[in-house]
Backbone as a ProteinNet text record, in pm:
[ID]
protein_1_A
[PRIMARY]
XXXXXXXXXXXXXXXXXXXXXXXXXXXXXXXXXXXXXXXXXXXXXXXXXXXXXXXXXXXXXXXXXXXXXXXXXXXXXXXXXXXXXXXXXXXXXXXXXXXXXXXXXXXXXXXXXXXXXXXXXXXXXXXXXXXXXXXXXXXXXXXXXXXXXXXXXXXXXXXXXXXXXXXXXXXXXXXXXXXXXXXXXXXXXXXXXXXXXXXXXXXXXXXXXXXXXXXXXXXXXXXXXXXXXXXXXXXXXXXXXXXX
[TERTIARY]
1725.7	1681.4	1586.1	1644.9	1503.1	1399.5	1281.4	1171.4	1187.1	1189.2	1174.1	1044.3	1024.7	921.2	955.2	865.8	901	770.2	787.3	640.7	710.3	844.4	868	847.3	897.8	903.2	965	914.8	955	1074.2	1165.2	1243.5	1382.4	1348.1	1465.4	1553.6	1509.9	1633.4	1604	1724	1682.1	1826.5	1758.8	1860.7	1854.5	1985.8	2049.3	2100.5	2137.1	2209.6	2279.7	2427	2527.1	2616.5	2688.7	2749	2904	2965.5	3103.7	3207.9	3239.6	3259.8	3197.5	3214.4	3111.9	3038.4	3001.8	2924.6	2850.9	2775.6	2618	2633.3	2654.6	2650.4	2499.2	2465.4	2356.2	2385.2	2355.8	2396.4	2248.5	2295.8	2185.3	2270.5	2141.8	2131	2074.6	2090.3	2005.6	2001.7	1890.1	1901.3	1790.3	1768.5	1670.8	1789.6	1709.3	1787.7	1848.8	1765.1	1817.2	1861.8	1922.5	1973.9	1886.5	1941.2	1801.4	1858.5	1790.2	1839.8	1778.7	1828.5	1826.9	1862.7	1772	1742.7	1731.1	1809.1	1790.9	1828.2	1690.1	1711.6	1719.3	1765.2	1796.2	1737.9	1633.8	1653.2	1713	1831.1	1900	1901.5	1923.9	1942.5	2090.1	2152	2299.8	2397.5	2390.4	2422	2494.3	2607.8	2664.8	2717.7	2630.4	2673.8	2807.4	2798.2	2954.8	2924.5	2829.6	2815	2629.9	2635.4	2560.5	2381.8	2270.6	2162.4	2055.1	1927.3	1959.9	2057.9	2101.9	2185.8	2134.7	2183.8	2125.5	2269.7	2210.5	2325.2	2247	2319	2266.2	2312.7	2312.6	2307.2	2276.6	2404.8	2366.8	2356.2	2296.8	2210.6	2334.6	2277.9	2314.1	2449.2	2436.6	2545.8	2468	2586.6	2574.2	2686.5	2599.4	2640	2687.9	2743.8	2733.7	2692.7	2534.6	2502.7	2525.9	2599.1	2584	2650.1	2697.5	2795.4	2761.5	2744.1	2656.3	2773.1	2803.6	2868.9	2753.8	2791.5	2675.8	2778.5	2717.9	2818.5	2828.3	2990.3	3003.8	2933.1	2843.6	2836.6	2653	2616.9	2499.2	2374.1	2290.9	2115.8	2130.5	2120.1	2117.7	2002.4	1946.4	1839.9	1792.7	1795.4	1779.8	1637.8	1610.2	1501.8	1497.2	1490.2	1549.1	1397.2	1397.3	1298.7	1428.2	1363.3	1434.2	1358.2	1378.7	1321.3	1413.3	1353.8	1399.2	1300.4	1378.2	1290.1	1420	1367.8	1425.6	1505.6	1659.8	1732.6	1740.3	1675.7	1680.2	1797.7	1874.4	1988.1	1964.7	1855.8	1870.4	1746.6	1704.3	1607.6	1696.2	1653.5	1684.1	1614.4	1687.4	1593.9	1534.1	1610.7	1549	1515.5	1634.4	1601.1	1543.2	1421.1	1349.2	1352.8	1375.2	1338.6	1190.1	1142.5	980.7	988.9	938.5	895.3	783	756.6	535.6	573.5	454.1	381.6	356.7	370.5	326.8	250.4	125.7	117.1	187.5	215.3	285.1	222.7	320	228	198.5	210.7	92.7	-31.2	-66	-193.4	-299.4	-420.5	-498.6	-501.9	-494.5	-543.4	-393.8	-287.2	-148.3	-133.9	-47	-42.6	108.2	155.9	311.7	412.3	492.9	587	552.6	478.5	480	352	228.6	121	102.3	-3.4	10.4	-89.2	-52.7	-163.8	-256.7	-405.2	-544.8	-529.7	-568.2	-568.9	-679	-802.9	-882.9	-840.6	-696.8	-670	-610	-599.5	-508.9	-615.2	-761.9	-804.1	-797.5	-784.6	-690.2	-853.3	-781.7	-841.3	-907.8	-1059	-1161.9	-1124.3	-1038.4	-1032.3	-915.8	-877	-757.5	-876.2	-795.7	-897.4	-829.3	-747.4	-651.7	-759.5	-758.3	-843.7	-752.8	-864.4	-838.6	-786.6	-644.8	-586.7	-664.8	-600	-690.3	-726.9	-627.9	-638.8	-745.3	-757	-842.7	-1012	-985.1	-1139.2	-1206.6	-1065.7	-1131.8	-1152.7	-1133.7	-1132.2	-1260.3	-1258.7	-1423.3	-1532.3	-1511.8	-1580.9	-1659.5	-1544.7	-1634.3	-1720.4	-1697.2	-1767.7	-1915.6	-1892.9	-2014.5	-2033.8	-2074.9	-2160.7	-2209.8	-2308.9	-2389.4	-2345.2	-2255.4	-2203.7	-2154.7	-2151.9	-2136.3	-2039.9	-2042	-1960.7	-1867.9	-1840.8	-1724.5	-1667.3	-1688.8	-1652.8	-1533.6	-1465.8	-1340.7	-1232	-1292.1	-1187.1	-1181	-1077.5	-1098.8	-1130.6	-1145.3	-1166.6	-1016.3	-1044.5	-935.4	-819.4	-866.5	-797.2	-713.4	-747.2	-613.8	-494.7	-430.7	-297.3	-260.4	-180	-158.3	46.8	39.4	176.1	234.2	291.8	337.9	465.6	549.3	663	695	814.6	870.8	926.6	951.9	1030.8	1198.1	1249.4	1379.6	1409.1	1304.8	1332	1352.2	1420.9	1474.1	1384.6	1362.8	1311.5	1131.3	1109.3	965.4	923.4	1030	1009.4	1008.4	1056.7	1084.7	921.1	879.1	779.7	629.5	657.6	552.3	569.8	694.9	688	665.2	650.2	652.3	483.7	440.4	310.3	218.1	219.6	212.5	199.5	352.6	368.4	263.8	220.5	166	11.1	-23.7	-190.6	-224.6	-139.3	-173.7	-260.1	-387.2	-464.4	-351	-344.2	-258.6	-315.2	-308.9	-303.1	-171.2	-111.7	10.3	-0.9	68.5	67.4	210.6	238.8	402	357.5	482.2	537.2	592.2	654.7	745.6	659.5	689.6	647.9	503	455	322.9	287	297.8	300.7	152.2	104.8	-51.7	-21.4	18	42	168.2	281.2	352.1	328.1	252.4	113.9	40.8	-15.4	-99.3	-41.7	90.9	180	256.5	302.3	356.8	270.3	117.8	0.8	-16.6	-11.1	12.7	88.3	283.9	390.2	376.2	314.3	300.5	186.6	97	-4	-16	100.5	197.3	285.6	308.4	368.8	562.2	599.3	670.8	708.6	856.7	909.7	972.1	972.2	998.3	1165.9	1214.5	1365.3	1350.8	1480	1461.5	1436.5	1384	1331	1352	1326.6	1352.6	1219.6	1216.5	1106.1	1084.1	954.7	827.2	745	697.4	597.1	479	398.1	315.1	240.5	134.5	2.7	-40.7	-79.6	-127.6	-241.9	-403.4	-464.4	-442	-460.6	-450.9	-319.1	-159.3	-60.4	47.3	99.2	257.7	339	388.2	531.1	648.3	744.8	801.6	985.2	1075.1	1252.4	1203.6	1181.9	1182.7	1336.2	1346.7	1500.6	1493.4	1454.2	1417.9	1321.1	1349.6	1222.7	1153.4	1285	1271.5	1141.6	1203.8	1115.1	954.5	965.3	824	722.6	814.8	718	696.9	751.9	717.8	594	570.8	515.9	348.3	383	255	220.7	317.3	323.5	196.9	231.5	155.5	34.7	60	-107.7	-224.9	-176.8	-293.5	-271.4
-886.7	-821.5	-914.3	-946.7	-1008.5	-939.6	-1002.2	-902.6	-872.9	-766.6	-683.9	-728.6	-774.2	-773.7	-721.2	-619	-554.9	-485.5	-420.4	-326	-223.2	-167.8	-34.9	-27.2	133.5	180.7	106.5	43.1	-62.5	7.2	110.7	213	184.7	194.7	213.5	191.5	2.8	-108.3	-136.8	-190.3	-273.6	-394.3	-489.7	-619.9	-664	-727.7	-779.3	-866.2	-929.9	-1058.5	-1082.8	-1117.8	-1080.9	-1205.1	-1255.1	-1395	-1298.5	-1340	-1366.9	-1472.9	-1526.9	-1670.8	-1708.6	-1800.5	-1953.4	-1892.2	-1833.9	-1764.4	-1675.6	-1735.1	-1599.1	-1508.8	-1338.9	-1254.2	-1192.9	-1183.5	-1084	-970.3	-845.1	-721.4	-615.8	-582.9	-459.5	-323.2	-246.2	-103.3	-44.2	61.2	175.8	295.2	307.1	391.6	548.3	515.6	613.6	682.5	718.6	876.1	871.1	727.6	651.1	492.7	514.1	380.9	280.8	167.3	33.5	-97	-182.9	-274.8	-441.3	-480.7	-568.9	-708.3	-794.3	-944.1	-1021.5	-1129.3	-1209.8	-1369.7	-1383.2	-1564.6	-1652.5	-1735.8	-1864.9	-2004.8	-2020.7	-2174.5	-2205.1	-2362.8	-2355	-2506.6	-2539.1	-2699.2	-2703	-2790.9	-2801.9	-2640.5	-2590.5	-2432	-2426.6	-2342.3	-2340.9	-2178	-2166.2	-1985.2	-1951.4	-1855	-1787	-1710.3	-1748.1	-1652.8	-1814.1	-1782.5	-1822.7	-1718.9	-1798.9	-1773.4	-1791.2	-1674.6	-1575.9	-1447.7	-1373.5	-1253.6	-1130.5	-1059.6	-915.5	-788.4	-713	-646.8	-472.7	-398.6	-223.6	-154.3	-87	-4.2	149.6	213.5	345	383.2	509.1	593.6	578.1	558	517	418.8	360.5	260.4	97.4	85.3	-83.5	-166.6	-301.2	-408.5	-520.9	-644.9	-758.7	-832.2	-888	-960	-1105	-1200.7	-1317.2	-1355.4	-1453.9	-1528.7	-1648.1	-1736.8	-1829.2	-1905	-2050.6	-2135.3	-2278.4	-2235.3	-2343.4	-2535.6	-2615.3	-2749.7	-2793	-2811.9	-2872	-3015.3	-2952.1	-3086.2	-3142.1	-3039.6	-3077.9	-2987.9	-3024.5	-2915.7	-2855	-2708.1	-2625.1	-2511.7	-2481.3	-2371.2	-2305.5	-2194.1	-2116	-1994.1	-1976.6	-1888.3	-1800.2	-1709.4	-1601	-1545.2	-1467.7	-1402.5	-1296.2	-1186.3	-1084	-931.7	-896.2	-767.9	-646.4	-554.2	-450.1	-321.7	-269.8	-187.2	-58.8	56.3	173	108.5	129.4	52.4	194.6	170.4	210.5	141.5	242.9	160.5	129.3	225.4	273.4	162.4	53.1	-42.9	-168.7	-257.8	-405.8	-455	-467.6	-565.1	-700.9	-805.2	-925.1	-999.2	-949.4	-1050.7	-952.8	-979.7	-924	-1007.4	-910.6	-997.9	-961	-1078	-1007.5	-1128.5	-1075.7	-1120.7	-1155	-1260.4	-1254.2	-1128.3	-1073.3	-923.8	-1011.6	-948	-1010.6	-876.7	-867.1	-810.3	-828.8	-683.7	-706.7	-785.1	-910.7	-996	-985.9	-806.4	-779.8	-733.6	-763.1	-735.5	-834.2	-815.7	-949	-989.1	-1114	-1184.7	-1163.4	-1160.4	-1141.3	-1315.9	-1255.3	-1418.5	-1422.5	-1499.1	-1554.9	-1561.5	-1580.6	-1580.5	-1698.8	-1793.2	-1939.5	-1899.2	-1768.5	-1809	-1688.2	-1710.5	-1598	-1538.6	-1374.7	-1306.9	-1297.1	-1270	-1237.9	-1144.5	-1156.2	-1071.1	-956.6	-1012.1	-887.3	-738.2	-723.2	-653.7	-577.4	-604.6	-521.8	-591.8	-563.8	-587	-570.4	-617.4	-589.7	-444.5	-419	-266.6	-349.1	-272.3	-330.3	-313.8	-195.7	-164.1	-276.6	-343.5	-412.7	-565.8	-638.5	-745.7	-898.6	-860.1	-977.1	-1067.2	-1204	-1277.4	-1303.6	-1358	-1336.7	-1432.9	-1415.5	-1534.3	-1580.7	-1741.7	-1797.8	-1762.4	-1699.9	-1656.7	-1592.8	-1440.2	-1339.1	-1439.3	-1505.4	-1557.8	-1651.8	-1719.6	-1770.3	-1704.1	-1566.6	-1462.9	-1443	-1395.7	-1335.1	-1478.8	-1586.7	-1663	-1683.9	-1687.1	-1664.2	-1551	-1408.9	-1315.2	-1342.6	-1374.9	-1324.6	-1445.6	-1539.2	-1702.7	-1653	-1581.2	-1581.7	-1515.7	-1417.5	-1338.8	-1448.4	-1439.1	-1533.3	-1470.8	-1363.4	-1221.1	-1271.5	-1308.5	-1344.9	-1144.5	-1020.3	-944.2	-891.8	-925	-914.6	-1002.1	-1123.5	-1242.1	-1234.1	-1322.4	-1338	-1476.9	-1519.9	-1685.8	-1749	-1844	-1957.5	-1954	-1954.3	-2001	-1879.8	-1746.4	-1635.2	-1638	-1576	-1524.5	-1390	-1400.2	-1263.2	-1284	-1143	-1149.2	-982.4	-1019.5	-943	-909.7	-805.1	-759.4	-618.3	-569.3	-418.4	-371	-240	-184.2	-211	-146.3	-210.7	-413.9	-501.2	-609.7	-690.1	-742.7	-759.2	-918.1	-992.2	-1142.2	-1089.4	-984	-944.7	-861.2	-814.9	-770.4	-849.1	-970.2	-1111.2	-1193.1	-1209.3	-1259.6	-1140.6	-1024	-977.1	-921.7	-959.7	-962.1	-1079.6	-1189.7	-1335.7	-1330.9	-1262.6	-1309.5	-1162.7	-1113.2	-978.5	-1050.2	-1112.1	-1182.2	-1299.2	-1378.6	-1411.3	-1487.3	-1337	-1268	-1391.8	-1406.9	-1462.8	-1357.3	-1340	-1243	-1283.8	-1174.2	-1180.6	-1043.2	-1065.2	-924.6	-865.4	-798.9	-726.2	-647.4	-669.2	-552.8	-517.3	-363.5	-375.7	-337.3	-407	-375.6	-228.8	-180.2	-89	82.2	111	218.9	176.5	82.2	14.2	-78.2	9.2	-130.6	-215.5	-214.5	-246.4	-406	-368.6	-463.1	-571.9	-504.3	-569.5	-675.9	-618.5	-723.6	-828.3	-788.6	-890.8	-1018.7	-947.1	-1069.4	-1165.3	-1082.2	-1134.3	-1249.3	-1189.1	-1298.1	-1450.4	-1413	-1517.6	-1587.5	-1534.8	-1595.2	-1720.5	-1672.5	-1709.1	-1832.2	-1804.1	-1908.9	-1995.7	-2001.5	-2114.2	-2190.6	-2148	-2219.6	-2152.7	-2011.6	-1951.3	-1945.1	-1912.7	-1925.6	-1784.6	-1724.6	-1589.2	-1590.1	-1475.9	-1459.6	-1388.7	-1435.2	-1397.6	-1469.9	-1411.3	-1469.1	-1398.5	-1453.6	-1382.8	-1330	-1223.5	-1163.5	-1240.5	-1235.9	-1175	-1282.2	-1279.9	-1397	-1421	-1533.1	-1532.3	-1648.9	-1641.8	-1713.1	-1799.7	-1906.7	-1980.2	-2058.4	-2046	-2136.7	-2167.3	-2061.7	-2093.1	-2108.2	-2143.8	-2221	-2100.2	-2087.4	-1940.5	-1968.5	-1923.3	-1960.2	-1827.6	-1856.4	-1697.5	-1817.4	-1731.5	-1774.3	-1883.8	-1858.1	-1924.6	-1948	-2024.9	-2041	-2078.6	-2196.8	-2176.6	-2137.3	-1971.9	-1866.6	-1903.5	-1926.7	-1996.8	-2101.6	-2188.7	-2354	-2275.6	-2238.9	-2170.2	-2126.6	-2035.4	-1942.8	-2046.6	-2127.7	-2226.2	-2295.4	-2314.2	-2430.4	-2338	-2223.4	-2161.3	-2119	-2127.8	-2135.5	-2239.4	-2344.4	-2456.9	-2483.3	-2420.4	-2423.5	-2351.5	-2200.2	-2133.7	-2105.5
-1844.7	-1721.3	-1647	-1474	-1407.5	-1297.9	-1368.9	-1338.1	-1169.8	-1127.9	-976.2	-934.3	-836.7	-758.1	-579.8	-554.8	-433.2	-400.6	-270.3	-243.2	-251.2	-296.9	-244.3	-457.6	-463.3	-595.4	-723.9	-816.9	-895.3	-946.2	-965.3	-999.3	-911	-782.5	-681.2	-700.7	-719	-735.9	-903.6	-990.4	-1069.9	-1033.7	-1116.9	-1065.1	-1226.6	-1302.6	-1396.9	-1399.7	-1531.1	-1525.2	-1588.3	-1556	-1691.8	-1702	-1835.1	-1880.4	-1866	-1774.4	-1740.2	-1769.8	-1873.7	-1907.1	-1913.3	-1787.5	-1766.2	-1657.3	-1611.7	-1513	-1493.8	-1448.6	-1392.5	-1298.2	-1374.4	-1227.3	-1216.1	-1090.7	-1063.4	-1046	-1057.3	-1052.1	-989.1	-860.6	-847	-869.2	-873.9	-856.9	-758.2	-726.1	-637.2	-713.2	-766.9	-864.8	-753.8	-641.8	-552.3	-529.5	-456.2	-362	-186.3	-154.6	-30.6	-5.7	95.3	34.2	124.8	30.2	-56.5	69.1	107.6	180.1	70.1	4.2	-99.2	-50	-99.2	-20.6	-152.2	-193.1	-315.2	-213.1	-289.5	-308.4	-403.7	-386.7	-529.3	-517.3	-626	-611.3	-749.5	-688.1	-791.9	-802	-965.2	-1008.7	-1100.1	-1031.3	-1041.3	-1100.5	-1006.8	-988.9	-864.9	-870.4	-704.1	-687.3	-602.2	-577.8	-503.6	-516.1	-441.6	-300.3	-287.9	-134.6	-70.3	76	134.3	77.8	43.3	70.8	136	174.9	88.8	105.6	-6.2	-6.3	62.1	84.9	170.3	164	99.6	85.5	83.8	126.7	151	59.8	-27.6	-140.1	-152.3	-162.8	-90	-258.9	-218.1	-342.5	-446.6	-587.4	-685.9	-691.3	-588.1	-590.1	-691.2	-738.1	-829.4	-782.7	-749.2	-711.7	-787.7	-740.8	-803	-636.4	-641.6	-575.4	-538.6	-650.8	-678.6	-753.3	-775.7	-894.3	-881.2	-1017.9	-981.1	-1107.3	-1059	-1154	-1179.6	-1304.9	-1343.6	-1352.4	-1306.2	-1293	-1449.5	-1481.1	-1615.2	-1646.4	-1811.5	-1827.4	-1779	-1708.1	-1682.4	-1724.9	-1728.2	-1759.2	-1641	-1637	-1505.1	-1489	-1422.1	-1377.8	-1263.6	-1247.3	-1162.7	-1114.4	-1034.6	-993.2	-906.8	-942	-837.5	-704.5	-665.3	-532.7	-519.3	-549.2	-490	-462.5	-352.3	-290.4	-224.6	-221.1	-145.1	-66.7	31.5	66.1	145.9	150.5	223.5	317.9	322.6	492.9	629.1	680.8	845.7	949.7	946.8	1017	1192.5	1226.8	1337.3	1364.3	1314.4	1331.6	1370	1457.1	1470.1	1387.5	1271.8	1160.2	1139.2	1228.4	1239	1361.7	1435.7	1606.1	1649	1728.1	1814.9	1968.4	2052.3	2220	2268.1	2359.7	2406.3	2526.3	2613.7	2739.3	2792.7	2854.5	2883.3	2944.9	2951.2	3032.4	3183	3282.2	3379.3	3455.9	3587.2	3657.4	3790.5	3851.6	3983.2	4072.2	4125.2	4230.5	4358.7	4355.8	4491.5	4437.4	4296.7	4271.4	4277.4	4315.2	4259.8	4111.8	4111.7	4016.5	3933.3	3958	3930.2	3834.7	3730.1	3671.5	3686.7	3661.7	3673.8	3533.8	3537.2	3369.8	3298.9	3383.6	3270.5	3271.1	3313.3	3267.4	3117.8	3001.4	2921.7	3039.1	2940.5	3004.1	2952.5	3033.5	3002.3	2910.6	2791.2	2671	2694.4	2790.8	2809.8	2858.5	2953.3	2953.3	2858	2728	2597.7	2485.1	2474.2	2374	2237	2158.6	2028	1937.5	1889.4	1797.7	1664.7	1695.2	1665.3	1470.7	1461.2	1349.3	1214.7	1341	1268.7	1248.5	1170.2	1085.7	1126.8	1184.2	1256.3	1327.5	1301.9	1356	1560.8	1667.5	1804.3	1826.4	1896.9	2009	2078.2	2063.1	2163.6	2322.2	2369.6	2502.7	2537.3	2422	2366.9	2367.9	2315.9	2283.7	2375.6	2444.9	2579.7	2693.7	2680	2809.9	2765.6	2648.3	2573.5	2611.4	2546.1	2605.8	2714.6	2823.1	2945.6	2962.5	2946	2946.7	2892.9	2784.5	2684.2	2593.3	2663.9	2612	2531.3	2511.1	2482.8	2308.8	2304.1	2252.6	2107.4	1978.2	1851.8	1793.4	1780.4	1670.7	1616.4	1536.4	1468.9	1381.6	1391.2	1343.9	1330	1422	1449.2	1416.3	1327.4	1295.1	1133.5	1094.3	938.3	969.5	764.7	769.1	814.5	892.1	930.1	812.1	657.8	572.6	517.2	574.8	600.7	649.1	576.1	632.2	707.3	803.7	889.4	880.3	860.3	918.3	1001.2	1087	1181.6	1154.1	1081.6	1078.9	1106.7	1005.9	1103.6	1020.7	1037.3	907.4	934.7	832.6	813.1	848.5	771.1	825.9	668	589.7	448.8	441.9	589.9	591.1	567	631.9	678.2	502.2	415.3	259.8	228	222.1	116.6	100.7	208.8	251.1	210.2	229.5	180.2	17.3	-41.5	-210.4	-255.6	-188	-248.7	-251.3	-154.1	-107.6	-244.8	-209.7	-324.6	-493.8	-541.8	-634.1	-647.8	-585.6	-609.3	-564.2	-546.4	-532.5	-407.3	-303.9	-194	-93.6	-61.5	32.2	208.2	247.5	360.5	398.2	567.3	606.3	712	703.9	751.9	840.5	985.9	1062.4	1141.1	1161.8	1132.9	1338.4	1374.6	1515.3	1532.1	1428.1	1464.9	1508.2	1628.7	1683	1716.4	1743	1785.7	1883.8	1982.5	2105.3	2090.6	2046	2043.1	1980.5	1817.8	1744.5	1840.8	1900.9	1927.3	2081.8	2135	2208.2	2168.3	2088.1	1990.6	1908.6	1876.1	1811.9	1903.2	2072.6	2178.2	2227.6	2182.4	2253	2135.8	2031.9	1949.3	1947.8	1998.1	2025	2153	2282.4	2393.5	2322.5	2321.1	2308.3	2247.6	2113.3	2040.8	2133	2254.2	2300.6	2351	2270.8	2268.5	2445.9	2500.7	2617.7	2657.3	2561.8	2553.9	2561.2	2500.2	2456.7	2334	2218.1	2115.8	2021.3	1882.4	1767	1683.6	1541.6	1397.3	1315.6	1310.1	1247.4	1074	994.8	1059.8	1184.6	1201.5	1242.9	1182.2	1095.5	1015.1	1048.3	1071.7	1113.2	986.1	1021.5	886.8	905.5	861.7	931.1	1110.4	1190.2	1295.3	1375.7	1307.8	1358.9	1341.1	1440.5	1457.9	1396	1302	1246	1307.7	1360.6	1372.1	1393.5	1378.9	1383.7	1236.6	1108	1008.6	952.4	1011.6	913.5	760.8	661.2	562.1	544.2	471	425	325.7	244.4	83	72.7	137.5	151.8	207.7	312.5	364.7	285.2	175.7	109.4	-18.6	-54	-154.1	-80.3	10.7	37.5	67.9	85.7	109.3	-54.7	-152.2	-264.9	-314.5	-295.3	-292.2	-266.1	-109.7	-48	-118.5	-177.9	-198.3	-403.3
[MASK]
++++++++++++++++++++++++++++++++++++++++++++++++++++++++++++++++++++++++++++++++++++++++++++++++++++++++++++++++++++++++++++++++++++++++++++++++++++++++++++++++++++++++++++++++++++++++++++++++++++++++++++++++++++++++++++++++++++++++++++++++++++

């Protein structure tokens, strides 16, 4: 049996591993009562899978899978490592591409900004209660205001992690079981049904440099720098592996 790591109920899913011949199957379950949206990744040394990773597959109540088939290359030392998560599937969610647009004011207003400019964050000040450290925009609006003003209360240390995801998102579970697994401090805030948050992350997008369109959820802050459309998740989360 390989060990589950997930934020939802350690129960839901279980995942297995079974000798087929010469071959490695993975096998889930949905052993809940709703169905499971299941995300497996592989790192592999002279191993060649049968499907593209990572896997993602939906699992309706007590349904069992074979996730994976894995041929090991004749003749050689081979090894494998799995990452695998799950969480409740919401069908009625866009789970990974998200679209977002700068905010603009109407330009018969004063002080109207344009699509290539971000907007003044002072108008959507982020909630004093959330721990999310301030866009730069945010802090150079504040700046001018209030020189005088030091507060750091509203920020974390630089050397935090933030990540911005949504429910039903299997890339935005992977990333917060890797990070979970292994006791990486991160703080999480979900977009979904939250225009507030989904501002705040738009302002982080923009001020990276983002052109607006679409992108791949989550988006995760690192030391200061946007990461968001991560194509290798895998590699990412190793490497923040590394860092902390």
């Amino acid at each position: 049996m390989i060990a589950v790591c997930s934020s939802a109920n350690a129960q839901d899913v279980t995942l297995e591993k079974v000798q087929r011949g010469d071959k490695v199957v993975v096998i889930a379950e949905n052993v809940s009562e709703k169905p499971q949206l299941v995300t497996l990744d592989v790192s592999l040394e002279n191993v060649v899978p049968d499907k593209k990773l990572p896997v993602e597959l939906v699992l309706k109540p007590g349904e069992k899978k074979d996730l994976l088939i894995l041929s090991p290359v004749p003749l050689k030392a081979w090894s494998y490592k799995t990452k695998f998560s799950f969480e409740e599937y919401i069908p009625e969610v866009e789970k990974e591409v998200v679209s977002t647009t700068r905010p603009r004011i109407p330009n018969n207003t004063p002080g109207a900004v344009t699509a290539t400019q971000p907007i003044d964050y002072h108008l959507l000040p982020p909630d004093n209660t959330d721990d999310a450290p301030m866009p730069a925009a945010y802090a150079r609006s504040m700046s001018s205001k209030n020189q005088d003003d030091h507060s750091t209360d509203n920020q974390i240390p630089e050397s935090s992690l933030l990540m911005f995801g949504q429910a039903g998102c299997p890339r935005c579970a992977m990333v917060r079981s890797y990070l979970k697994e292994h006791d990486i401090p991160f703080k999480e805030l979900s977009i979904t049904g939250n225009s507030e948050n989904q501002e705040r992350m738009n302002e982080y997008l923009f001020d990276s440099g983002f052109e607006g369109g679409q992108f791949m959820m989550p988006v995760v802050i690192v030391d200061g720098e946007t990461h968001y459309s991560i194509e290798d998740l895998s590699g990412f989360l190793d490497k923040l592996g590394l860092k902390y």
